[in-house]
MIDREN-46241 format. One line per 4 residues: number of its first residue (from 1); for each residue x, y, z of N, C-alpha, C. Coordinates in Angstrom, 3 decimals, m for minus. Example, Ala and Ser with C-alpha at 12.3 -4.5 7.8 and 13.67 -1.06 7.14 Angstrom:
BEGIN
1	13.190/m5.690/7.800/12.300/m4.500/7.800/13.200/m3.300/7.800 | 12.850/m2.250/7.080/13.670/m1.060/7.140/12.900/0.030/7.870;
***
This chain:
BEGIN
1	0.855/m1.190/0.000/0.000/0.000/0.000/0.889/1.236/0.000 | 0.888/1.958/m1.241/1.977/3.033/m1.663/1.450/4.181/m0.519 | 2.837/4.911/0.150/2.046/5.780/0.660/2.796/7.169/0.061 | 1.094/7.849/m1.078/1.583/8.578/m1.290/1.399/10.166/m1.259;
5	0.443/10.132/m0.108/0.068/11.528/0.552/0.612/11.648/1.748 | 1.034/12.781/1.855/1.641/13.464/3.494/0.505/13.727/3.672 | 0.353/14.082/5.740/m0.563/14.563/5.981/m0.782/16.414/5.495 | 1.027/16.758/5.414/0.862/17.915/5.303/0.699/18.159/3.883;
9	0.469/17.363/2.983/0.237/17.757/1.797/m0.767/17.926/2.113 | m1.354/17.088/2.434/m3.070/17.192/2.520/m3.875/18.025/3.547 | m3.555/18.456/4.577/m3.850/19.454/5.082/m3.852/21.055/4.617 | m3.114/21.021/3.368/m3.537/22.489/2.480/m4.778/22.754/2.451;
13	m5.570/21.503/2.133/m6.864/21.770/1.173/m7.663/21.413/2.658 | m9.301/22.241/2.768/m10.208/21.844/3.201/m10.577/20.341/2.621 | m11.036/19.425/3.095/m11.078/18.278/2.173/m12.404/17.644/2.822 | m13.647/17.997/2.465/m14.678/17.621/3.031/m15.065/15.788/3.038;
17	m15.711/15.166/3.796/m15.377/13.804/4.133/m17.206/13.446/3.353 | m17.314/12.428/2.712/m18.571/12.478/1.509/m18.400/10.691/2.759 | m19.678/10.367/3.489/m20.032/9.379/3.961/m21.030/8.718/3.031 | m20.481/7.448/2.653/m21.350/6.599/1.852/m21.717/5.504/2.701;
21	m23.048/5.245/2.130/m23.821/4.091/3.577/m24.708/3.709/2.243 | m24.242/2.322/1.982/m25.033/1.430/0.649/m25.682/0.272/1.413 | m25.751/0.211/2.433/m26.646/m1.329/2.644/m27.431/m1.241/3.697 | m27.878/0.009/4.250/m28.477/0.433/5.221/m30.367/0.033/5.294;
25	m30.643/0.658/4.062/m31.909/m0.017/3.975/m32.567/m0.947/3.633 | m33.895/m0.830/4.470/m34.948/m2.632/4.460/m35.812/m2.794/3.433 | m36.130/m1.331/2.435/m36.840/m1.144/1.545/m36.808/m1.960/0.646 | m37.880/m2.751/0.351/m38.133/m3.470/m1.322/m39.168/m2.574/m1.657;
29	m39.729/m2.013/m2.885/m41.005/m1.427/m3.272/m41.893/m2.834/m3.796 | m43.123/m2.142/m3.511/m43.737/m3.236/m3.467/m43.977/m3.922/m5.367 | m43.400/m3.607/m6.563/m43.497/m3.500/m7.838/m42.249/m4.961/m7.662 | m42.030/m4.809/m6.885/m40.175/m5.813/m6.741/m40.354/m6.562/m6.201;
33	m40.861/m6.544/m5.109/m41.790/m7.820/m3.574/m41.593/m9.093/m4.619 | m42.734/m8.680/m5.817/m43.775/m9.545/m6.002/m42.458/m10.746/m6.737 | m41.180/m10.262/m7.270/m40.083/m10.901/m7.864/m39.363/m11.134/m7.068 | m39.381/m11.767/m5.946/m38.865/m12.458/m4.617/m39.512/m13.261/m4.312;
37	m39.192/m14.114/m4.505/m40.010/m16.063/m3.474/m39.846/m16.290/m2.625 | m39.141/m15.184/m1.810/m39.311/m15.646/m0.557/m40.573/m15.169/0.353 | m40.547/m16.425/1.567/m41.942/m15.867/2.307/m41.792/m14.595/2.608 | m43.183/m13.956/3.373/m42.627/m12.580/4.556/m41.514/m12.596/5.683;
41	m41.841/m13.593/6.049/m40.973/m14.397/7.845/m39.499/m14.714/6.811 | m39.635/m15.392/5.491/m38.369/m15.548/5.285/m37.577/m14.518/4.986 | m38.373/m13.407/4.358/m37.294/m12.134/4.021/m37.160/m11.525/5.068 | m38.155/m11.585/6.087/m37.674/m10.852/7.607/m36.065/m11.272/7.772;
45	m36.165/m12.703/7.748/m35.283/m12.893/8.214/m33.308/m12.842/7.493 | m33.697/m12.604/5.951/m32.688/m12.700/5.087/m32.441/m10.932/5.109 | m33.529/m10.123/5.132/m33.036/m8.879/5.290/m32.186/m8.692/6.868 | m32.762/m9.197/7.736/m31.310/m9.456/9.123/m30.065/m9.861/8.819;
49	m30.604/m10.500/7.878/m28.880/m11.262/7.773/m27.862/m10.172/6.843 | m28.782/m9.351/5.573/m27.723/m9.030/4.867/m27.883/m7.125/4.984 | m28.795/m7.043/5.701/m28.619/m5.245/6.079/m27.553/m4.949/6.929 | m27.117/m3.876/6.535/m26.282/m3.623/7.568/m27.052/m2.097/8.761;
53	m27.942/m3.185/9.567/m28.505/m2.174/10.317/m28.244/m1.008/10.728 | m28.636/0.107/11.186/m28.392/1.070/11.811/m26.936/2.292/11.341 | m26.783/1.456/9.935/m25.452/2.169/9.684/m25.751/3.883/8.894 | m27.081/4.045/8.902/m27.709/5.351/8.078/m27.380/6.416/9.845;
57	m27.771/5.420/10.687/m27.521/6.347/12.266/m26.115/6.371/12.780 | m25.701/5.234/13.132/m24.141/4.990/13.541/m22.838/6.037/13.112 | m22.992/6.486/11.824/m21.643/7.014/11.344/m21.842/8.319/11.672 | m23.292/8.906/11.049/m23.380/10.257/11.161/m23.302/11.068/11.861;
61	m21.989/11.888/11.900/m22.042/12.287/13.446/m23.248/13.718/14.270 | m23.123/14.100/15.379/m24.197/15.134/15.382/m23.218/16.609/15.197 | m22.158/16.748/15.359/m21.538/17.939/15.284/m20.582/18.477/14.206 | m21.123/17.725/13.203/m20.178/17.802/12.236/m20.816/18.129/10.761;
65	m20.799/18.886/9.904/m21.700/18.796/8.969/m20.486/18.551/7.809 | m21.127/16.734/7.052/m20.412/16.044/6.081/m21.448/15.899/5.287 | m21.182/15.084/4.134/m22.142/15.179/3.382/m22.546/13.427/2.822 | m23.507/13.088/3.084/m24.052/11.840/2.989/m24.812/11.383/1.776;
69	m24.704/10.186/1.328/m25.309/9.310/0.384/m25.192/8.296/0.729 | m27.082/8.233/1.194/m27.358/6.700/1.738/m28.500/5.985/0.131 | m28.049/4.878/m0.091/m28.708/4.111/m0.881/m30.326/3.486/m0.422 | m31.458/4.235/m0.503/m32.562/4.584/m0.443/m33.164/2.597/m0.567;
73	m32.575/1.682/m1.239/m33.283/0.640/m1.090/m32.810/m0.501/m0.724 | m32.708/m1.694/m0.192/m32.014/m3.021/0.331/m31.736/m3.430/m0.857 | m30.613/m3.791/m0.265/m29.952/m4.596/m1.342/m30.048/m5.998/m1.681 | m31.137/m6.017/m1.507/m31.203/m7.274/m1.917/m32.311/m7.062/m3.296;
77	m32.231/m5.870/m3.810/m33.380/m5.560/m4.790/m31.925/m5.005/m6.056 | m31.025/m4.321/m5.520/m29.833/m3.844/m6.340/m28.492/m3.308/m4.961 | m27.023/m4.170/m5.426/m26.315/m3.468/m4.641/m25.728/m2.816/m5.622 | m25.050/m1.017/m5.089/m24.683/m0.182/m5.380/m23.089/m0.560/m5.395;
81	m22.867/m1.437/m4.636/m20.759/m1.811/m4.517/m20.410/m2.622/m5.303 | m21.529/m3.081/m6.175/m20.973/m4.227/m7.189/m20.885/m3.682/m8.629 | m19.826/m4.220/m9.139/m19.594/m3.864/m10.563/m21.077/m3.868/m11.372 | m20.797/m3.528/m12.365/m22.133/m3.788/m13.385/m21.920/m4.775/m14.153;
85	m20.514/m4.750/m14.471/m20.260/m6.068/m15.504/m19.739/m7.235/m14.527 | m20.712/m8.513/m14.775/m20.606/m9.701/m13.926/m19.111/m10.513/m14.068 | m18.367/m9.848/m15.145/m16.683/m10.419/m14.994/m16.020/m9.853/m14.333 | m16.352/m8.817/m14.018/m15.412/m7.760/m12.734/m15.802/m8.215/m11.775;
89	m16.521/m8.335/m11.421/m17.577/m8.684/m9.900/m17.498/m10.468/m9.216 | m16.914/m10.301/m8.175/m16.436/m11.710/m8.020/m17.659/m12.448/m7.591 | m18.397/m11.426/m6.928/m19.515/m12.187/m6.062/m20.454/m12.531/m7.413 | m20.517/m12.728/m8.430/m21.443/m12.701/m9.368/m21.600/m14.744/m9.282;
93	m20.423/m14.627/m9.712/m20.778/m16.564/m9.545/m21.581/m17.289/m7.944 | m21.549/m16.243/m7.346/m22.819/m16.763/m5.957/m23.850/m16.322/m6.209 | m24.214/m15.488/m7.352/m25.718/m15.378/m7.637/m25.956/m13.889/m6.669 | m24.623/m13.168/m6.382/m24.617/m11.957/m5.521/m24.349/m10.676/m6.643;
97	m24.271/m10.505/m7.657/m23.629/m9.279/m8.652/m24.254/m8.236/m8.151 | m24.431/m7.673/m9.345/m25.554/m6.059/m8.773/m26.759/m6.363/m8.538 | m27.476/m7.636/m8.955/m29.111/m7.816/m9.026/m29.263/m9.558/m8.207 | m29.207/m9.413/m7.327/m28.921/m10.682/m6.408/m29.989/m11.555/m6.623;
101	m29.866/m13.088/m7.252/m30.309/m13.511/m7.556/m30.527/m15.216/m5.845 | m29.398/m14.807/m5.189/m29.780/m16.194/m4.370/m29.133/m15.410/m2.918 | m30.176/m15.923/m2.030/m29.779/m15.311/m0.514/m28.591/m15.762/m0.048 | m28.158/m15.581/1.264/m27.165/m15.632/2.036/m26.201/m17.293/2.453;
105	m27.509/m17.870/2.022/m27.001/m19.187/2.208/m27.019/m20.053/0.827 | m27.448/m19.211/0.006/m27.701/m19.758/m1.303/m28.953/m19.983/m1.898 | m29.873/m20.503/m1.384/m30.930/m20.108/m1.367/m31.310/m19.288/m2.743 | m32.458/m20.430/m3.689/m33.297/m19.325/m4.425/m33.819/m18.023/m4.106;
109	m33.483/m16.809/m4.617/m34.058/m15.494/m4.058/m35.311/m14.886/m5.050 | m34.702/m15.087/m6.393/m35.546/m14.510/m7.383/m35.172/m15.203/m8.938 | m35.616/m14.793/m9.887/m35.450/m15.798/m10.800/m34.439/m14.604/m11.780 | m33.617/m15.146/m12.421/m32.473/m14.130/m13.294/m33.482/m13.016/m13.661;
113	m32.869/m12.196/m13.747/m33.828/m10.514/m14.658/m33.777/m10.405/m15.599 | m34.604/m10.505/m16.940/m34.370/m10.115/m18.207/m33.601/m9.298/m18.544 | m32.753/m9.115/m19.855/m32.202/m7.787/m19.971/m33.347/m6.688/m19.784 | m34.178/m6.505/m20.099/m34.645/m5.522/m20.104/m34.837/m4.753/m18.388;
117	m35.084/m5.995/m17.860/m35.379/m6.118/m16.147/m34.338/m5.520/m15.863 | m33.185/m5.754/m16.105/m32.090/m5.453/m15.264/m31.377/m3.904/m15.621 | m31.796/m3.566/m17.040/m31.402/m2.738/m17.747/m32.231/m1.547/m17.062 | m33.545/m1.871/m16.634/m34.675/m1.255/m16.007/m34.107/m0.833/m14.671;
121	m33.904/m1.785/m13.270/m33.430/m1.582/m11.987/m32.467/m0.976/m12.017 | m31.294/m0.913/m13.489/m29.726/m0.314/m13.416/m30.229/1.385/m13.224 | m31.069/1.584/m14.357/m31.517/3.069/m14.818/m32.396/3.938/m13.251 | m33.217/2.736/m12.542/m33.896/3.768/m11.516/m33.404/3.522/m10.620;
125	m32.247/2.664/m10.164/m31.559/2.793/m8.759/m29.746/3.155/m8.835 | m29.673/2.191/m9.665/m27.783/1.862/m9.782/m27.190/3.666/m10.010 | m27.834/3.851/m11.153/m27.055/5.232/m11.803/m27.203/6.368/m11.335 | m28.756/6.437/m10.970/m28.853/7.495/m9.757/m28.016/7.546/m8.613;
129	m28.321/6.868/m8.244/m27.184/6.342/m6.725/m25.820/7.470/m7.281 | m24.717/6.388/m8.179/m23.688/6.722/m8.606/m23.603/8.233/m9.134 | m24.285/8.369/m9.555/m24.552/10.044/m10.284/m24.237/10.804/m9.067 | m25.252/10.570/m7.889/m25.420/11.083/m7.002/m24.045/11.592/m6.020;
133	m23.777/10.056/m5.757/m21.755/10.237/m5.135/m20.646/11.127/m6.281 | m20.525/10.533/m7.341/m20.051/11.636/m8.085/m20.117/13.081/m7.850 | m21.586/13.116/m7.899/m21.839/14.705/m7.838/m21.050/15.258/m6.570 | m21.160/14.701/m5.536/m21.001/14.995/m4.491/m19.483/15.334/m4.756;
137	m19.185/14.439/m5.239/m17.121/14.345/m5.063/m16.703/15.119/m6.025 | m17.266/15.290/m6.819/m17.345/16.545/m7.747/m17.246/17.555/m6.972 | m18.148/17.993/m6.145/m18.819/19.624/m5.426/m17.745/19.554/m4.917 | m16.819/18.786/m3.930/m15.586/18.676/m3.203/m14.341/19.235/m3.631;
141	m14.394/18.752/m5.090/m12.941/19.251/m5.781/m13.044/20.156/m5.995 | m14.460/21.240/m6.879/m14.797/22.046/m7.248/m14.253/23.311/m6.050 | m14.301/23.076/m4.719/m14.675/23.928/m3.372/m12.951/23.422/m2.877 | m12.704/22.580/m3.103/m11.193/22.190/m2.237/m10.058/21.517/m2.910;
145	m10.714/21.069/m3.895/m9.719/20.300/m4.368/m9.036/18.417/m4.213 | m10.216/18.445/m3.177/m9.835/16.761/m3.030/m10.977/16.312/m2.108 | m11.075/14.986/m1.888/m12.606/14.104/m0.817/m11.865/13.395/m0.761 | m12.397/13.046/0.674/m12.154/11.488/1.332/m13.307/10.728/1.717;
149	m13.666/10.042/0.617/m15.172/8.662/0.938/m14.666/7.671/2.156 | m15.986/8.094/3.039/m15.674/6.717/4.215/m16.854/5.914/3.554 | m16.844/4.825/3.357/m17.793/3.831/2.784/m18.152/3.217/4.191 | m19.344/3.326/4.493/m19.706/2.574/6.060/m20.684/1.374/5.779;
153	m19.979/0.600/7.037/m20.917/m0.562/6.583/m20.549/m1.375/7.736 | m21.629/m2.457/8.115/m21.167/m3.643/9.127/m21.173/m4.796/8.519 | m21.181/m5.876/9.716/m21.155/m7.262/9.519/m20.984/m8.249/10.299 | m21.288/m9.175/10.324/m22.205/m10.306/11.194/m20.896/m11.041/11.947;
157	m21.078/m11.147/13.238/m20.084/m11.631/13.857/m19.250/m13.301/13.585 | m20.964/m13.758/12.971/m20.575/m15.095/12.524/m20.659/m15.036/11.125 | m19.387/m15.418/10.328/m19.770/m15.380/8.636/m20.843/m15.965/8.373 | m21.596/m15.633/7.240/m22.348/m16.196/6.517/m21.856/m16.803/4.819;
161	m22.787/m17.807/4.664/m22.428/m19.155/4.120/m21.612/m18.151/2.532 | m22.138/m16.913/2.048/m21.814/m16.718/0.981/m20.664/m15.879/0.951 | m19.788/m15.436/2.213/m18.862/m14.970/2.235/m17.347/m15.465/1.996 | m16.871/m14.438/1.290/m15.640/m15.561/0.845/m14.521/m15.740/2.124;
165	m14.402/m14.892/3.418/m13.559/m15.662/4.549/m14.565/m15.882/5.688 | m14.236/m17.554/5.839/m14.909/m17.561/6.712/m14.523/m18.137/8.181 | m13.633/m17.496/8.623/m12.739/m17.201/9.652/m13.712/m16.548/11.004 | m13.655/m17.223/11.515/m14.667/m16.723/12.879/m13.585/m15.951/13.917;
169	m12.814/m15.774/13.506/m11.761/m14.909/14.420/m12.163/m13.396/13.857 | m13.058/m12.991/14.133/m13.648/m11.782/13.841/m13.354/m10.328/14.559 | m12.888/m8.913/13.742/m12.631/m8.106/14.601/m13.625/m6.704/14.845 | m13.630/m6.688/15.962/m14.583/m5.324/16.033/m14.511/m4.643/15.189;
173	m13.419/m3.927/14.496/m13.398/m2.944/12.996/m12.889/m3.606/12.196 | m12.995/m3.890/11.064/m12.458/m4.244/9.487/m12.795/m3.072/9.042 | m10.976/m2.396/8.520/m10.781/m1.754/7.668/m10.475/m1.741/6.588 | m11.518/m1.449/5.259/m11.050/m1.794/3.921/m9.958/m0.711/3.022;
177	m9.292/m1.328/2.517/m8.529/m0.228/1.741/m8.530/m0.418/0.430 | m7.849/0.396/m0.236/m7.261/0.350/m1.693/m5.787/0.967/m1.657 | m5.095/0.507/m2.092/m3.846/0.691/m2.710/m3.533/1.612/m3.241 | m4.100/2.313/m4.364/m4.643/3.577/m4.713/m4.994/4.503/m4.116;
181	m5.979/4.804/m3.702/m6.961/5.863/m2.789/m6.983/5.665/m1.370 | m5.854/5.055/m0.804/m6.390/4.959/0.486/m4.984/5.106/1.296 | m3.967/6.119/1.247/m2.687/6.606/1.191/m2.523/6.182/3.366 | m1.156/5.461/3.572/m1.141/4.835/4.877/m1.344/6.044/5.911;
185	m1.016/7.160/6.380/m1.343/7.663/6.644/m2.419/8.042/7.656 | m3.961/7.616/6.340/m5.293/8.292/6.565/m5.828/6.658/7.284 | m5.199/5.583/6.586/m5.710/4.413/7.297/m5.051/4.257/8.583 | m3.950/4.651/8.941/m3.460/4.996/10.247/m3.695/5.010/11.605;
189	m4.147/6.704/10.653/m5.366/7.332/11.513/m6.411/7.083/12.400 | m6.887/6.199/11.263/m8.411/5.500/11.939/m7.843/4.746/12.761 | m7.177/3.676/12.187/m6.799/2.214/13.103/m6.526/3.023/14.548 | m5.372/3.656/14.486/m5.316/4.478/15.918/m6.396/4.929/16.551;
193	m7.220/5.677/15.814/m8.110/6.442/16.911/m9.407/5.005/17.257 | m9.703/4.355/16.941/m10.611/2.856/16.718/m9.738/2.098/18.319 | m8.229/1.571/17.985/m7.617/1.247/19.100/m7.275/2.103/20.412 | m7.719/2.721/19.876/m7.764/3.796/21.286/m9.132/3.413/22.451;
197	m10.056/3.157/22.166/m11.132/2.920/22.241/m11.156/1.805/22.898 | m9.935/0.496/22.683/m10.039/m0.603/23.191/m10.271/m1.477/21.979 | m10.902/m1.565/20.802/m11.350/m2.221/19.443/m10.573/m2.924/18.874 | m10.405/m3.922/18.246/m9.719/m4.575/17.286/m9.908/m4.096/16.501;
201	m8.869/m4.379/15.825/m9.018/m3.668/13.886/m8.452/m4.854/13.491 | m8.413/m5.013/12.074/m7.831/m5.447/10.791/m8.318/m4.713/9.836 | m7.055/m5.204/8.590/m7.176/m4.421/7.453/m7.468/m5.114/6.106 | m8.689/m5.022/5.792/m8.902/m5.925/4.412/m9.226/m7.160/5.004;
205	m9.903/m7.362/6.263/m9.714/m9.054/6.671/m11.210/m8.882/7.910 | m12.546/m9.136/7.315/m12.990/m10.207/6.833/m13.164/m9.639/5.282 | m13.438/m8.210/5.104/m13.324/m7.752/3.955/m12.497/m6.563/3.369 | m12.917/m6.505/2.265/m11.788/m5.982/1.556/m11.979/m4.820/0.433;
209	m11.286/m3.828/0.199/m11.618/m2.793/m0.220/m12.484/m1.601/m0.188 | m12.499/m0.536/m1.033/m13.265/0.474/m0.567/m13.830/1.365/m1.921 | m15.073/2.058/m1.698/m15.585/2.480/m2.937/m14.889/3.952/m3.355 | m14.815/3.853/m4.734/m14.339/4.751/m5.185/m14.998/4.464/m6.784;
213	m15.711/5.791/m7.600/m16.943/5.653/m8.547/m15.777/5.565/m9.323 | m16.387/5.161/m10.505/m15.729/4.799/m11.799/m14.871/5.708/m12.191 | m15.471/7.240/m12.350/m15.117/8.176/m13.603/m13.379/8.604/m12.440 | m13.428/8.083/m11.291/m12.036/8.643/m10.487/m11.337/7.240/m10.092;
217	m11.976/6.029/m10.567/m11.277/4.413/m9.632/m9.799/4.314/m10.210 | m8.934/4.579/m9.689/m7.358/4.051/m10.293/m6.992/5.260/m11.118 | m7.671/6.629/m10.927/m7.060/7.556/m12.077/m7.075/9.044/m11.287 | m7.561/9.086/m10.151/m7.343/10.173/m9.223/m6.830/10.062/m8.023;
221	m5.584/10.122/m7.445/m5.285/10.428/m6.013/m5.798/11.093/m4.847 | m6.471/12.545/m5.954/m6.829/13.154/m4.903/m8.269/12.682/m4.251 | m8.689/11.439/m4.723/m9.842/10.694/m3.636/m9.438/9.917/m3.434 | m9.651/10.249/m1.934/m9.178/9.401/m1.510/m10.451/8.241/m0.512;
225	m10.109/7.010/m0.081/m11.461/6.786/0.282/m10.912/5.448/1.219 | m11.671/4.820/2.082/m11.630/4.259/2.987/m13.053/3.599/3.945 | m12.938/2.308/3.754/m13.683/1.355/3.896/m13.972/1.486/5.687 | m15.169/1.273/6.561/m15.072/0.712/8.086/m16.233/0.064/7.866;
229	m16.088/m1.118/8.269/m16.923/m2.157/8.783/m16.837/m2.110/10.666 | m18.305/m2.696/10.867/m18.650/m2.136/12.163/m18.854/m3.956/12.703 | m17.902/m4.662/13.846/m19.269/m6.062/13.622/m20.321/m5.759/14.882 | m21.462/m6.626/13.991/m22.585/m6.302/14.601/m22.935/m6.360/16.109;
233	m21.959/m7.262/16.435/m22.844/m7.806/17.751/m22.344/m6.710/19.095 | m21.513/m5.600/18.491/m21.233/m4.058/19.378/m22.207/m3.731/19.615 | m23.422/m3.532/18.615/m24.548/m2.775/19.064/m25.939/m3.184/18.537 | m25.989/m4.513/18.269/m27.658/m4.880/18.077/m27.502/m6.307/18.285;
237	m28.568/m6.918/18.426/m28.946/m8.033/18.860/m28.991/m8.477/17.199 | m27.965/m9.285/17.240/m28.167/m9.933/15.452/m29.332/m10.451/15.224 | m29.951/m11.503/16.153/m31.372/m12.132/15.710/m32.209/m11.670/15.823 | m32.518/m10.508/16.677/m34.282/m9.960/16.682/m34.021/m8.768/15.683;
241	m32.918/m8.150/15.845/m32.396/m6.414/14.422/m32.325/m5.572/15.853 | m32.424/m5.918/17.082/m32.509/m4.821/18.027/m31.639/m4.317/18.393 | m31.275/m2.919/19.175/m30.489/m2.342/19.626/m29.904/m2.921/20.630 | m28.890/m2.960/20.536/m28.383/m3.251/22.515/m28.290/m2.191/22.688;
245	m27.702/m1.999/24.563/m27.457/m0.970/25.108/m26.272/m0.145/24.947 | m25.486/m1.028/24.147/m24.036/m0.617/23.715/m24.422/0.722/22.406 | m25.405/0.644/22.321/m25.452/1.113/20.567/m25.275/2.490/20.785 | m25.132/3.465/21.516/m25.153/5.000/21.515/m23.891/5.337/22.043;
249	m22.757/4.222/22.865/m21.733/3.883/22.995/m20.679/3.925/21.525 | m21.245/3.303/20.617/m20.579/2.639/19.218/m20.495/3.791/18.611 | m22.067/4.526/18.202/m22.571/5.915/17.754/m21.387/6.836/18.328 | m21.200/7.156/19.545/m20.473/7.886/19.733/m19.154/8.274/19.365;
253	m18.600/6.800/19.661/m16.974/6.406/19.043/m16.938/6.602/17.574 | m18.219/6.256/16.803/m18.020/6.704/15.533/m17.446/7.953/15.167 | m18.354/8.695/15.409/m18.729/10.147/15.135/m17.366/10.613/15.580 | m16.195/10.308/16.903/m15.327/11.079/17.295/m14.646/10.225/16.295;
257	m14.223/9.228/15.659/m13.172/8.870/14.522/m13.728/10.117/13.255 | m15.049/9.909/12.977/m15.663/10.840/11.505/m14.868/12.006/11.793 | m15.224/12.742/13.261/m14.799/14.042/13.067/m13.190/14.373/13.549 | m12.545/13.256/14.180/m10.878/13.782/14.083/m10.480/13.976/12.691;
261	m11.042/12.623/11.980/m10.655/13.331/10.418/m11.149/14.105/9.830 | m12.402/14.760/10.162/m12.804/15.961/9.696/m12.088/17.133/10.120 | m11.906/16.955/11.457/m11.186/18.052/11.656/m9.745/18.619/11.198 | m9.063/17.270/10.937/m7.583/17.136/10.354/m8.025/18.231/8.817;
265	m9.179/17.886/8.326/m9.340/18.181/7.054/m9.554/19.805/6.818 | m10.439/20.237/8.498/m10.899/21.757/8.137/m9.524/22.528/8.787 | m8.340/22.122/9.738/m8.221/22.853/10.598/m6.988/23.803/9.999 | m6.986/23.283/8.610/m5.620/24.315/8.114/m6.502/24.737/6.935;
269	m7.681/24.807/6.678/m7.948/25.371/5.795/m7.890/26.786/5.190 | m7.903/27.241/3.706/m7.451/27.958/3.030/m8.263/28.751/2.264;
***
């Protein structure tokens, strides 16, 4: 992992922090329901398994004004982190690509999408979405000159069947990186302020990487971006979706990692 930003390079620029949260919601519309076989009780229970609860609340901090793009529907209708083309996309041979065709354990979910079907869900969820983060990281450069995407997201203390490690030595934070966009430094950072806290970290381990949109993936430095996975069992009861008492605990620790690096970002600004 090249490291090729100083902090003090990067402390020239205001560098506003663009929070992306893609798996947050439980939403199917009901036009989509009806192309799911699974029961009610069964999608209750497959949306537990593959939401990443509470992560639209968890990151956002209250004293900090960043700028957010949360993906408006579950993903289990379209994910926003998967390639479009099913040869890029590893998860595609589990029936996981952008248009998820089999649940968590494998499990029939829905039946393949016509082109037209899929060509359809790409146009009213996928591109919007993406348009949307762009824009955002756009407005950033436009105003400063550079963004740093935290991609937020959790995950289940015990793997599930369609994950590719399935290593039960699980750590409170998994930090994803890129090689590219994710300069040692800024991943550092986090890991430190996370272990401060008492938390385990790893890096890239149960998962791996971090979003960064097409029109900047492998061809801009100055986004920079960085993956946190949260595991679940810090702050909700995995089997009922409930809160524990820990959860405003977790919330908190978030928000003071969001905003040390926010603050790193405003406090030499220009």
């Amino acid at each position: 992992m090249g490291n090729t930003h100083s902090i003090d390079d990067f402390v020239k620029h205001i560098s506003p922090i663009v929070l992306h949260i893609p798996h947050a919601s439980r939403k199917i519309p009901s036009d989509i329901r009806c192309s799911i076989i699974l029961s009610d009780s069964e999608l209750e229970i497959e949306l537990n398994k593959m939401t990443d609860s509470y992560t639209d609340i968890l990151f956002i901090p209250d004293s900090t004004n960043v700028q957010t793009v949360v993906f408006p529907i579950s993903r289990l209708v379209m994910d926003p982190e998967r390639f479009l083309d099913d040869n890029q996309e590893i998860m595609a041979k589990h029936g996981m690509g952008v248009i998820y065709t089999r649940t968590a354990d494998g499990r029939k979910l829905r039946d393949q999408p016509t082109v037209r079907e899929r060509e359809g869900l790409i146009n009213r969820y996928y591109r919007p979405h993406h348009k949307k983060l762009e824009d955002c990281i756009f407005d950033c450069f436009q105003k400063f000159g550079r963004c740093i995407i935290i991609d937020c997201h959790s995950f289940p203390s015990i793997p599930l069947p369609y994950e590719l490690d399935q290593s039960y030595n699980r750590p409170d934070i998994c930090i994803g990186v890129d090689d590219f966009h994710s300069p040692n430094w800024l991943v550092n950072r986090i890991r430190n302020e996370f272990e401060k806290f008492g938390y385990t970290t790893t890096i890239n381990k149960p998962f791996s990487g971090t979003i960064v949109p097409m029109r900047y993936y492998r061809k801009d430095k100055a986004v920079l971006s960085v993956m946190i996975e949260v595991n679940r069992r810090l702050y909700m009861d995995e089997s009922s979706g409930e809160k524990i008492s820990a959860f405003n605990t977790i919330k908190r620790h978030l928000s003071m990692v969001v905003n040390k690096i926010h603050s790193l970002s405003i406090r030499y600004g220009s």
